[in-house]
C-alpha positions as CSV (number, residue, x, y, z in Angstrom):
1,X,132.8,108.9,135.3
2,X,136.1,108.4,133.1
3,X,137.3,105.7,131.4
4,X,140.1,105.1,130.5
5,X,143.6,102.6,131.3
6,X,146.2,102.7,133.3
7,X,149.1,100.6,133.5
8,X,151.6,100.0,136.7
9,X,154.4,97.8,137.2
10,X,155.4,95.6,140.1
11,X,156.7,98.3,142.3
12,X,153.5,101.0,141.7
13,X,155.0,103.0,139.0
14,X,152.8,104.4,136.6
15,X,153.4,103.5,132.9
16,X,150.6,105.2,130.7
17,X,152.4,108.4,129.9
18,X,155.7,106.3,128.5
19,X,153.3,105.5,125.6
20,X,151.8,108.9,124.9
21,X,153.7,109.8,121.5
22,X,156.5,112.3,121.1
23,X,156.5,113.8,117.7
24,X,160.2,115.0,116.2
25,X,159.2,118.4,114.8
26,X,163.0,119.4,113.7
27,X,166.4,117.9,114.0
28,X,169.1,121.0,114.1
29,X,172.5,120.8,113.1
30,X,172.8,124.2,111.1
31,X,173.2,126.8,111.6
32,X,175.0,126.5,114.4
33,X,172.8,129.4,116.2
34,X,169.1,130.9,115.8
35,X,165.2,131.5,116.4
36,X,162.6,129.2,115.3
37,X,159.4,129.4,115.6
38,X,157.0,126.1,116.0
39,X,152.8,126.7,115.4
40,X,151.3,125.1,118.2
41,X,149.3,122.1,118.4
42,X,146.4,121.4,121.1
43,X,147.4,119.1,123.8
44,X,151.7,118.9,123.2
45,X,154.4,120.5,124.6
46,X,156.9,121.8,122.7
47,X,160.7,120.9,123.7
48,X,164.0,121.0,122.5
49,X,166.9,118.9,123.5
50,X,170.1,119.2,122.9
51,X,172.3,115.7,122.0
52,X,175.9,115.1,122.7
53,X,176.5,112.5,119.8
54,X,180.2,112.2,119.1
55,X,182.1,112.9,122.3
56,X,179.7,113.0,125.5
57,X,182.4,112.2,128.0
58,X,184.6,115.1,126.8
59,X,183.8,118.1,129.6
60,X,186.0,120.9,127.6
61,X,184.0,120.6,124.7
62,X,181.0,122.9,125.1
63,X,177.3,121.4,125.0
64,X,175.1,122.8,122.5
65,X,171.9,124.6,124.2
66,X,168.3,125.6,123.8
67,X,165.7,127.3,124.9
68,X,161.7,127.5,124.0
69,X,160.1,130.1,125.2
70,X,156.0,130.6,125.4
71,X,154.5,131.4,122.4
72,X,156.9,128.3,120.7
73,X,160.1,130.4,120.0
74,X,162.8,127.9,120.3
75,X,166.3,129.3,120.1
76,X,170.0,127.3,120.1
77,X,173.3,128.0,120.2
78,X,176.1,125.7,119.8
79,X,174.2,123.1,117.1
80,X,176.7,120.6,114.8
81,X,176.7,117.1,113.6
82,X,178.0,116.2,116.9
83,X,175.4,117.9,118.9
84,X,172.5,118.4,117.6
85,X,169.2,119.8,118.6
86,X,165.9,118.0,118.7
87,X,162.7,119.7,118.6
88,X,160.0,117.4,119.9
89,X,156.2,117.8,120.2
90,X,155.4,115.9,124.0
């Protein structure tokens, strides 16, 4: 047997997992490119997201991107004040 809660809303949607934590493990704005890597930590996920901060309905102006890879090697190109990266633990 588990225990345990779950929450729903009026339409059936599961709500539990909106209040698992996310934990910021870096905010990148230089340099504008690299490799980082992150130690692991039992039960997260890591992920990095990219931000468009300053001008998000601007199409010629090229996104920042990243990338994590397995063993918690994240790597970005494109980082700036204006588009950041964020490096969460999910």
């Amino acid at each position: 047997m588990a225990y345990g809660v779950q929450l729903f809303d009026a339409n059936g949607n599961e709500l539990t997992g909106r209040f698992i934590p996310a934990f910021v493990a870096a905010f990148i704005s230089s340099p504008a490119s690299g490799t980082r890597v992150f130690p692991v930590i039992e039960g997260k996920t890591l992920v990095a997201e990219p931000q468009r901060l300053s001008s998000p309905l601007n199409p010629d102006l090229p996104g920042a991107t990243a990338t994590v890879t397995g063993n918690n090697t994240v790597t970005w190109s494109g980082a700036s004040t204006d588009q950041p990266v964020i490096i969460l633990y999910k």
